[in-house]
N, CA, C and O atoms as a GROMACS GRO file, in nm:
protein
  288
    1UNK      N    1   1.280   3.012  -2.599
    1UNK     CA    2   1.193   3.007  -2.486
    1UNK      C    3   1.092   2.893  -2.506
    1UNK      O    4   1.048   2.889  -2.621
    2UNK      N    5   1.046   2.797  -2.421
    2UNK     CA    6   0.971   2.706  -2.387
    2UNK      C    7   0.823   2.748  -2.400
    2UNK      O    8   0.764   2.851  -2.364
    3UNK      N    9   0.776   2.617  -2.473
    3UNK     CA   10   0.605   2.750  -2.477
    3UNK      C   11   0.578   2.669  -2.363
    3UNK      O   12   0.649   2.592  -2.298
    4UNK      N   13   0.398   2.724  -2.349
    4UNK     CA   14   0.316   2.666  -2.194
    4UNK      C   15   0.275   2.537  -2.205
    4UNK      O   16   0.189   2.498  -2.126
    5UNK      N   17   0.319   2.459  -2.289
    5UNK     CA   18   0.287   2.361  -2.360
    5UNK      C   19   0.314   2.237  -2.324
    5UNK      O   20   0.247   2.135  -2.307
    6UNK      N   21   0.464   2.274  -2.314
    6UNK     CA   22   0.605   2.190  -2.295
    6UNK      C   23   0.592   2.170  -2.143
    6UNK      O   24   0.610   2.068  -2.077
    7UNK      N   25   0.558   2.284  -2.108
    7UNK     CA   26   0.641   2.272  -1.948
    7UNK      C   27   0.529   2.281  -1.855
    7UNK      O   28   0.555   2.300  -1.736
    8UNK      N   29   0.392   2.268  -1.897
    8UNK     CA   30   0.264   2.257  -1.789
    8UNK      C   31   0.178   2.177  -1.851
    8UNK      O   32   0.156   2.174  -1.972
    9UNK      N   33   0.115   2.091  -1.743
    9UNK     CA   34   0.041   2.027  -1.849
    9UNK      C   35  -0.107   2.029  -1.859
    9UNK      O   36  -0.160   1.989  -1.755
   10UNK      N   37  -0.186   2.061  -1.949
   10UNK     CA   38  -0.280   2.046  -1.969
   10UNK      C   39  -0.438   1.992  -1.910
   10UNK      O   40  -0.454   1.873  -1.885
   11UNK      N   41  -0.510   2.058  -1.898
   11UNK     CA   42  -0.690   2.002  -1.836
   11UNK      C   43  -0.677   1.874  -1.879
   11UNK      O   44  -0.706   1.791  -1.794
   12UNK      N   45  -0.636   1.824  -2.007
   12UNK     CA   46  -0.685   1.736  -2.078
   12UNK      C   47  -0.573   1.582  -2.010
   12UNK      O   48  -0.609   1.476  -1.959
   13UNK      N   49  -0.446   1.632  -2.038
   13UNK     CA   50  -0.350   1.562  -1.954
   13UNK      C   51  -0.373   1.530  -1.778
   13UNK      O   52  -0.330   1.453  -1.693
   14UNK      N   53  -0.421   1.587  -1.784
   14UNK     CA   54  -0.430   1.565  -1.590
   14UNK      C   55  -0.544   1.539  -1.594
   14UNK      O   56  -0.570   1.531  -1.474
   15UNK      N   57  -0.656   1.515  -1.659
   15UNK     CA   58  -0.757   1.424  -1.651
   15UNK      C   59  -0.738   1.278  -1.745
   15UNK      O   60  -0.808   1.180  -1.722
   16UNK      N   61  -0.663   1.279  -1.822
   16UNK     CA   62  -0.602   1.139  -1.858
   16UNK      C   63  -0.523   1.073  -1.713
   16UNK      O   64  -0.537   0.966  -1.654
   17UNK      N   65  -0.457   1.164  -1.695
   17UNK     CA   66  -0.326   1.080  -1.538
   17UNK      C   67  -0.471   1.059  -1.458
   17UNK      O   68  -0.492   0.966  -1.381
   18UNK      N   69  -0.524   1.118  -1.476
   18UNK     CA   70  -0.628   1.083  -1.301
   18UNK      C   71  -0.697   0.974  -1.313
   18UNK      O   72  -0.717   0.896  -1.220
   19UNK      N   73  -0.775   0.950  -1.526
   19UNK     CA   74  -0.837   0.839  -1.535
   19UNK      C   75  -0.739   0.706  -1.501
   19UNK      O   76  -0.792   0.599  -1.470
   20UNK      N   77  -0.601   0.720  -1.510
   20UNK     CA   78  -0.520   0.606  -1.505
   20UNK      C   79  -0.504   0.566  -1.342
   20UNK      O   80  -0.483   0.457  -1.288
   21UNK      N   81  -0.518   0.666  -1.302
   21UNK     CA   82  -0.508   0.658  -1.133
   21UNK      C   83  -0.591   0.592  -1.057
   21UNK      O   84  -0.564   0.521  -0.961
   22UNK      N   85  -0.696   0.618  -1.104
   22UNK     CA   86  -0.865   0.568  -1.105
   22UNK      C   87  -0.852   0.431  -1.122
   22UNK      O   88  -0.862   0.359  -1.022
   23UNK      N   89  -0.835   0.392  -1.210
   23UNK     CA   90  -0.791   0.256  -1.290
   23UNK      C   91  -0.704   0.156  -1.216
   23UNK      O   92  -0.737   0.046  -1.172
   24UNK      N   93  -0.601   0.208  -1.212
   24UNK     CA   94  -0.491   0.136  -1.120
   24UNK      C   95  -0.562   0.134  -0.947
   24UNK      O   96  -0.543   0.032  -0.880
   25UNK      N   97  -0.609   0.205  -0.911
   25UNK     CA   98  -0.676   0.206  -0.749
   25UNK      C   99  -0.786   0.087  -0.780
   25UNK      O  100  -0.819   0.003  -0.695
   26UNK      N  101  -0.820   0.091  -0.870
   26UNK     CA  102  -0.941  -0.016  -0.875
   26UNK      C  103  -0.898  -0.175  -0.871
   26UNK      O  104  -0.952  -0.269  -0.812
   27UNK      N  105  -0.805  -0.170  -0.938
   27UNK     CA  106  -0.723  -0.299  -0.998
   27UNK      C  107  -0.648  -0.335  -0.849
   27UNK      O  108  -0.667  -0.449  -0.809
   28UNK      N  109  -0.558  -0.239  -0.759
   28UNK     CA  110  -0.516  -0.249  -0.671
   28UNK      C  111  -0.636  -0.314  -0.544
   28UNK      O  112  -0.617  -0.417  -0.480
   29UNK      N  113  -0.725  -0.249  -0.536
   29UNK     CA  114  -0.838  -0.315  -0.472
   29UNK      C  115  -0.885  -0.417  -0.466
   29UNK      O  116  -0.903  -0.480  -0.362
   30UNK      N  117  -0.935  -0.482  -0.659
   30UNK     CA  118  -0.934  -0.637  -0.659
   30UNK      C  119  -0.785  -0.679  -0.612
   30UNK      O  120  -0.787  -0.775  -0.536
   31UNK      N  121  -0.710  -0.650  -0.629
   31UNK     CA  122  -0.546  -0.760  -0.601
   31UNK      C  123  -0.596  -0.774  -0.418
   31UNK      O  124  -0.607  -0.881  -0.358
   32UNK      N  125  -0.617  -0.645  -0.362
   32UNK     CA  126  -0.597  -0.626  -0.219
   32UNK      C  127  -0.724  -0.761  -0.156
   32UNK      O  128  -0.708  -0.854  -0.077
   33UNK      N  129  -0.871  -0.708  -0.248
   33UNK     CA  130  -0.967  -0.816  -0.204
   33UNK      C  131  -0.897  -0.927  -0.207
   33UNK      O  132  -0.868  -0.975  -0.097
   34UNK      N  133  -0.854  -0.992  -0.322
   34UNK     CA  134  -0.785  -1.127  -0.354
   34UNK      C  135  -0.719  -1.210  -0.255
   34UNK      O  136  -0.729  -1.331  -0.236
   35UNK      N  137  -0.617  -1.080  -0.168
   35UNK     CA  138  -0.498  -1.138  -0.121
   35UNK      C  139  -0.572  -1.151   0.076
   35UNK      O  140  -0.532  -1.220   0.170
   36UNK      N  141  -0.673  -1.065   0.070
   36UNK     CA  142  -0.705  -1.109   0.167
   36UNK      C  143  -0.844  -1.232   0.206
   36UNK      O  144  -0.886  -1.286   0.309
   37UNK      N  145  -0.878  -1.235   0.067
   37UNK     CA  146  -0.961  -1.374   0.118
   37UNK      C  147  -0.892  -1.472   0.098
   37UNK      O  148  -0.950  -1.578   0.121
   38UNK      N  149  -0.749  -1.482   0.049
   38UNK     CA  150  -0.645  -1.600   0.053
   38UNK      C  151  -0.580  -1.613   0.161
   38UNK      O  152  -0.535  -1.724   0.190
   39UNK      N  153  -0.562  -1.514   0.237
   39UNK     CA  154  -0.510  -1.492   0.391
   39UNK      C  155  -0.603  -1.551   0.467
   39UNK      O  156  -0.565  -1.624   0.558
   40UNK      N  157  -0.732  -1.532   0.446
   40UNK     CA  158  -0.867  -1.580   0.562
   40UNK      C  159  -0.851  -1.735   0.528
   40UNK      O  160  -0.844  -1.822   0.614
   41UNK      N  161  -0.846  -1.759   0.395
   41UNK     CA  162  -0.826  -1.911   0.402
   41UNK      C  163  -0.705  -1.979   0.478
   41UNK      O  164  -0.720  -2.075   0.554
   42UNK      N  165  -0.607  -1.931   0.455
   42UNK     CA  166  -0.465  -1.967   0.493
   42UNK      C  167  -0.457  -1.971   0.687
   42UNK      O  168  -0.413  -2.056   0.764
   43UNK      N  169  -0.514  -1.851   0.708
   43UNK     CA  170  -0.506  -1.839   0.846
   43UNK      C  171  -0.656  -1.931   0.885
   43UNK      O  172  -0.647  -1.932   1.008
   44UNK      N  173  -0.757  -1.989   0.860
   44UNK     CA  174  -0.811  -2.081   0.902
   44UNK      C  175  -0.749  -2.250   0.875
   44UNK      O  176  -0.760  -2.346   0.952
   45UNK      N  177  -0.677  -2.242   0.725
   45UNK     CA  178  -0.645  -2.364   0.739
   45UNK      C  179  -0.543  -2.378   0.830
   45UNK      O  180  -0.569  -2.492   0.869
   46UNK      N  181  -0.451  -2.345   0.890
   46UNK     CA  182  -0.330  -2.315   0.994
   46UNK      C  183  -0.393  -2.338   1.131
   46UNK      O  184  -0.349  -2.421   1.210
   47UNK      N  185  -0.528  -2.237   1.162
   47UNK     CA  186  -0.606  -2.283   1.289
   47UNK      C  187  -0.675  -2.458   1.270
   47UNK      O  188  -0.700  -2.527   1.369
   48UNK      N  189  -0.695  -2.501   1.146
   48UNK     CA  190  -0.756  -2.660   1.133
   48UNK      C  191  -0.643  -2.752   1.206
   48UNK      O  192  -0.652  -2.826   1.305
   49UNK      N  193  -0.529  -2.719   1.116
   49UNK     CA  194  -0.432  -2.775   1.168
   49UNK      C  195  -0.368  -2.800   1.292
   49UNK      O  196  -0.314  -2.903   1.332
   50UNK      N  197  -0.383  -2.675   1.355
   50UNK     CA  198  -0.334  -2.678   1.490
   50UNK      C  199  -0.426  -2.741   1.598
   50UNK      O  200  -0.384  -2.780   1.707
   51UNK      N  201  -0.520  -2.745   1.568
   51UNK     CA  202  -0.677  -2.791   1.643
   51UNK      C  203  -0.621  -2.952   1.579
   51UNK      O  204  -0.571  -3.024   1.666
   52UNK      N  205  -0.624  -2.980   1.511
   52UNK     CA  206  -0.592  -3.140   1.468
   52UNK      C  207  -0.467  -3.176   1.548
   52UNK      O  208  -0.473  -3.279   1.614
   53UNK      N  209  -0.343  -3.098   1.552
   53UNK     CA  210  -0.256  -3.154   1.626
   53UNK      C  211  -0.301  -3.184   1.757
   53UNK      O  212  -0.309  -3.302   1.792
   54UNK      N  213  -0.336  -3.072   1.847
   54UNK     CA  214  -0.394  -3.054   1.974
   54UNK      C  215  -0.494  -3.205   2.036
   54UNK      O  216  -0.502  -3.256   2.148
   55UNK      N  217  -0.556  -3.240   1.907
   55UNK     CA  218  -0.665  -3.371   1.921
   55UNK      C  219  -0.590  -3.483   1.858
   55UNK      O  220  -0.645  -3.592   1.873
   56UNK      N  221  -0.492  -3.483   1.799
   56UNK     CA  222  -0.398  -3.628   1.827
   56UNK      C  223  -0.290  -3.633   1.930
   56UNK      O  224  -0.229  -3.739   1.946
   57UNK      N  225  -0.257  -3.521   2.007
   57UNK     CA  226  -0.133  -3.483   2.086
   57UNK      C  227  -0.271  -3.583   2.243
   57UNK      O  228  -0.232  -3.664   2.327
   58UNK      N  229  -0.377  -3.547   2.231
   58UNK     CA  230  -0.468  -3.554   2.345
   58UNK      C  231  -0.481  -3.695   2.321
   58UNK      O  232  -0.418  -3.771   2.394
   59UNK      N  233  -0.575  -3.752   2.204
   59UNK     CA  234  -0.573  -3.900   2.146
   59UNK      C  235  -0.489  -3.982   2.225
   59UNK      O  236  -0.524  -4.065   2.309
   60UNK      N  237  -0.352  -3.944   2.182
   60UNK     CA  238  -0.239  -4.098   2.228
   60UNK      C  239  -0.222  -4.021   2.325
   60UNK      O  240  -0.185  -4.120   2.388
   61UNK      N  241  -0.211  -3.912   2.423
   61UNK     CA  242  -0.181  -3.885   2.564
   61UNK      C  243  -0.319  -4.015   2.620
   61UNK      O  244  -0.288  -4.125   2.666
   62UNK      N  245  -0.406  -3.988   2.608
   62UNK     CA  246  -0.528  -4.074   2.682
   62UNK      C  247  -0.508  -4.238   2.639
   62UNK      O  248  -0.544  -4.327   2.717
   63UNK      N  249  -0.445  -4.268   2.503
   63UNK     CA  250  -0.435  -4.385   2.514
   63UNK      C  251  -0.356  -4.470   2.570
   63UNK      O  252  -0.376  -4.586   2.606
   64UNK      N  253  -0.221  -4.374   2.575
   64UNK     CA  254  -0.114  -4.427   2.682
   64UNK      C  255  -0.178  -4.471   2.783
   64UNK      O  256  -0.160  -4.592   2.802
   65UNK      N  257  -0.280  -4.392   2.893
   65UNK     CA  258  -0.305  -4.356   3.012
   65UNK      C  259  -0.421  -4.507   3.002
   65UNK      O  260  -0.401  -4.612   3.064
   66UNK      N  261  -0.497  -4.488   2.942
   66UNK     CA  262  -0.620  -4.576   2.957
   66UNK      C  263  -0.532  -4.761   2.945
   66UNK      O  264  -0.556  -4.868   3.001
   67UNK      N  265  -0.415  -4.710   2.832
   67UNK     CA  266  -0.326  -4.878   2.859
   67UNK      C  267  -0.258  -4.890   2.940
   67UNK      O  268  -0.216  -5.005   2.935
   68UNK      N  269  -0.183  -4.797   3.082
   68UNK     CA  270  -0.106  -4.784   3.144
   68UNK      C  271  -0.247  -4.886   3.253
   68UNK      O  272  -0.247  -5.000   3.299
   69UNK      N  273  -0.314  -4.811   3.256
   69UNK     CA  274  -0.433  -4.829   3.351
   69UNK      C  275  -0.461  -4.986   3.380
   69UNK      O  276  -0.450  -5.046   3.487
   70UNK      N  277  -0.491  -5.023   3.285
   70UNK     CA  278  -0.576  -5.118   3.213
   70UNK      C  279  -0.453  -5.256   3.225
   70UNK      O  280  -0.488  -5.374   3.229
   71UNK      N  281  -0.394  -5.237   3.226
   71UNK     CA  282  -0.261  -5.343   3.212
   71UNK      C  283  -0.256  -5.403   3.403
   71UNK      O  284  -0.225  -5.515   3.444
   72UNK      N  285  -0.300  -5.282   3.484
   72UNK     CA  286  -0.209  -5.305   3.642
   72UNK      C  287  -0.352  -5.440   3.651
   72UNK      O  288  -0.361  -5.514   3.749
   0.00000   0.00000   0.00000
């Protein structure tokens, strides 16, 4: 027969698992902070970019226009 030993575990054991739980949630948190102030960067540099295309797409649209103009 199995003592109570083997097969349940302990005050002492289930407050070890919980300190590890504790531990790992914390660690998971910094990773989570991490990954989202790398996202805030990423998704602003992506909005820089697209705002830069938008203002050279406009640039040579107007310069065409102002030399189209300018030529008659």
């Amino acid at each position: 027969m199995a003592s109570a030993s083997d097969s349940e575990p302990t005050l002492r054991d289930l407050s070890n698992k919980l300190d590890r739980l504790s531990s790992d949630v914390e660690t998971f948190s910094g990773d989570l902070k991490k990954f989202d102030e790398r996202f805030a960067d990423y998704r602003q540099a992506t909005q820089w970019v697209v705002q830069l295309a938008f203002t050279l797409i406009a640039s040579a649209t107007l310069t065409v226009i102002i030399t189209s103009v300018l030529r008659r």
